[in-house]
N, C-alpha and C positions, 0 to 999 in steps of 0.2 A: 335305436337311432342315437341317443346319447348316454355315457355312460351316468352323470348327472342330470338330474329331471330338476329344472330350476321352474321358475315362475313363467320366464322368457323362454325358455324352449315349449313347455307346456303351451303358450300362447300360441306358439310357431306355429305347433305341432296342431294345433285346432284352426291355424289358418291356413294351414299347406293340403293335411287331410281328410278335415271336415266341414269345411269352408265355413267356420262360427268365427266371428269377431268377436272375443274377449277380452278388456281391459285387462293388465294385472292387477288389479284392487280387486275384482271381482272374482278372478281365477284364485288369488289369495283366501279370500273369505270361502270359497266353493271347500277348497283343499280345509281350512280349517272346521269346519262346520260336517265334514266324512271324515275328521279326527286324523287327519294326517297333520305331522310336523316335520321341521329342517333339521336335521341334524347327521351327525358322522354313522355310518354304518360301523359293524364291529367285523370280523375276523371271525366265524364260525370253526371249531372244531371240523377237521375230516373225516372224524367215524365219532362212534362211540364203542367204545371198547364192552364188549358183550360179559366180561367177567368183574366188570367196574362192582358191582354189588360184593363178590363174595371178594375182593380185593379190598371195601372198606373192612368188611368183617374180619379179614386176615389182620388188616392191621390193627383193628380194636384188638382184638385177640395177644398181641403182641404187647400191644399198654400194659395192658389189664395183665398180661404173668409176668412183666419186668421185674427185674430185681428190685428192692428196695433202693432207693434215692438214685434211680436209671433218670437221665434229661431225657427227654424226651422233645426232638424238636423236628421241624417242619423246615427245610432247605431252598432258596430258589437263587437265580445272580439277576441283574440286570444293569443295563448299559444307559452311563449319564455323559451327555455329551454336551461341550463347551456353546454350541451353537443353540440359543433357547427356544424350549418349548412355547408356540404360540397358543395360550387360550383365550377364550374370552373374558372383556375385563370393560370397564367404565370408563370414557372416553367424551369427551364432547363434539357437538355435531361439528364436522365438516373438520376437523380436527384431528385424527386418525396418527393414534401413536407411532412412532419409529423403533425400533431395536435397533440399535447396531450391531449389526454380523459384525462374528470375531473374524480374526484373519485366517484362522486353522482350527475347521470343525474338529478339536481332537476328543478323547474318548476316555472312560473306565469303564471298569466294571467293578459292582458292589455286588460281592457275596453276602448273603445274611440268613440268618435262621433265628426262631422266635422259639422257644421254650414252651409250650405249650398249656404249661399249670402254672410258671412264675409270668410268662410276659416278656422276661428277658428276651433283648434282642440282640445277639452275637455279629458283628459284622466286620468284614474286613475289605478294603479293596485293594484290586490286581490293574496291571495294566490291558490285558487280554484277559479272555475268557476258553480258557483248552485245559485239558484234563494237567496240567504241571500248575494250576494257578487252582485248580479244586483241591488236587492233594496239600497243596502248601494252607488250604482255607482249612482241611479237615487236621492237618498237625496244629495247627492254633484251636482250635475246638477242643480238642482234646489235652490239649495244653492248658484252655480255660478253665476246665470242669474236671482235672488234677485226673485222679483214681475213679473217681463216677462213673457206671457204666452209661454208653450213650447209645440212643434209636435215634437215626438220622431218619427223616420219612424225605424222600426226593424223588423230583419228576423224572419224565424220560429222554430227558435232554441229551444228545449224544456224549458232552463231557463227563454224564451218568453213568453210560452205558461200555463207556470206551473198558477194552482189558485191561490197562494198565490203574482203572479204578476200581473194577470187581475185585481185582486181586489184591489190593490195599487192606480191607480188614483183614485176613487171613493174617496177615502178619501184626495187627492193630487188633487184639480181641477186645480193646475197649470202648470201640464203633461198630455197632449191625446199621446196617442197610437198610430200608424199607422203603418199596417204589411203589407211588400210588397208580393209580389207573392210566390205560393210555388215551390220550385224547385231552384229557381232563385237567393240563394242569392249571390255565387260567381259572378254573371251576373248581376245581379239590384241590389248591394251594394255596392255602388263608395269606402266603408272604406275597402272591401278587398284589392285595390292597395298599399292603403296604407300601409299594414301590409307587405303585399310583397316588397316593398322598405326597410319598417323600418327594415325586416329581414335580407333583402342585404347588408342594413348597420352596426346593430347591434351584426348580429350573424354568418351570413357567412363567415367562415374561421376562426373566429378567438374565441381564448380561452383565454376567463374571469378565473380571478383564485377564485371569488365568483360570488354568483347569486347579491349581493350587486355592486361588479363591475359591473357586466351584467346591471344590473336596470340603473346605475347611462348613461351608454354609449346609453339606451332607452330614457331616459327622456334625455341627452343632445340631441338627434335628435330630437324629438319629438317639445323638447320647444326651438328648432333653426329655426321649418317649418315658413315658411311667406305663408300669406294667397296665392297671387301667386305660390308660388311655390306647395302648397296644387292643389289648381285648376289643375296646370299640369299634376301632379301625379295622379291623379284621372280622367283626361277628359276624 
């Protein structure tokens, strides 16, 4: 009947089909007391990918015979946008904060990869997100880390996947590939936490009066992380 089940449709719904008069104070304490609570549902995976095990193994396996001083990092992108994220925050009664909406919800995207033994966080941002703005991410990567050989591990993102990125190391022997499981990258990609902090900190609640702002309040989080503090965020 509704796609949200609040206090007041629950009430409805025991008045229209079970003919019981319930308060909502009542309905409230019922719903608490069978350990239900309010909150946002997540986005479930579509499958689980059935070779997800022997695909960690592959890539432990690939650590473990690297070359001596190979980086080793973990890849994702995500998209920060001028219009702020709403969470929950401290407020007084009958008093209900305002944001002001920008005038043009505009947009980036921050590539990043974490180093996986130092912490190091590599990041850079594009204006779009399509395979001409990954390749431009991995020539600064390897630009970072000089002669170092590098294991990129990345999900299956289609800017992943595209030919015109498979065929990039071929001619780059100093980047391999490694693509972790399908289904799994919110789950087996340690750089989503990240992004979800850096969002906590960068964009929730609060209104940049440019994307120029915005950028500058990213990269001051971003190049404040210590490798510790990286580790936590991520374990």
């Amino acid at each position: 009947l509704f796609a949200i089940w609040t206090v007041q449709t629950l009430c409805q719904h025991l008045v229209t089909r079970c003919r019981q008069q319930v308060s909502p104070w009542l309905t409230r304490q019922i719903l608490r007391g069978l350990r239900y609570r309010f909150r946002r549902p997540k986005v479930s995976p579509r499958g689980v990918d059935p070779t997800r095990e022997a695909i960690h193994q592959q890539i432990g396996q690939k650590i473990a015979q690297a070359a001596p001083g190979t980086a080793v990092l973990v890849e994702d992108e995500t998209d920060i946008r001028l219009f702020p994220i709403l969470r929950q925050m401290w407020m007084r009664m009958g008093e209900q904060v305002e944001l002001t909406a920008p005038l043009s919800n505009q947009k980036r995207t921050i590539f990043g990869a974490i180093e996986i033994f130092t912490g190091e966080v590599f990041y850079r941002h594009f204006p779009r997100q399509r395979t001409v703005e990954m390749i431009a991410f991995l020539e600064a990567l390897c630009d970072h880390y000089a002669e170092r050989p590098i294991l990129l591990i990345v999900d299956h993102a289609s800017i992943h996947k595209s030919r015109a990125l498979m065929n990039w190391p071929a001619a780059h022997p100093q980047l391999e590939l490694a693509y972790l499981p399908k289904f799994g990258g919110h789950k087996d990609n340690p750089v989503e936490k990240l992004w979800w902090h850096l969002k906590g900190y960068a964009a929730a609640n609060r209104c940049c009066r440019s994307m120029e702002e915005l950028i500058t309040v990213v990269t001051r989080y971003l190049d404040s992380l210590t490798p510790e503090g990286v580790f936590q965020l991520v374990a």
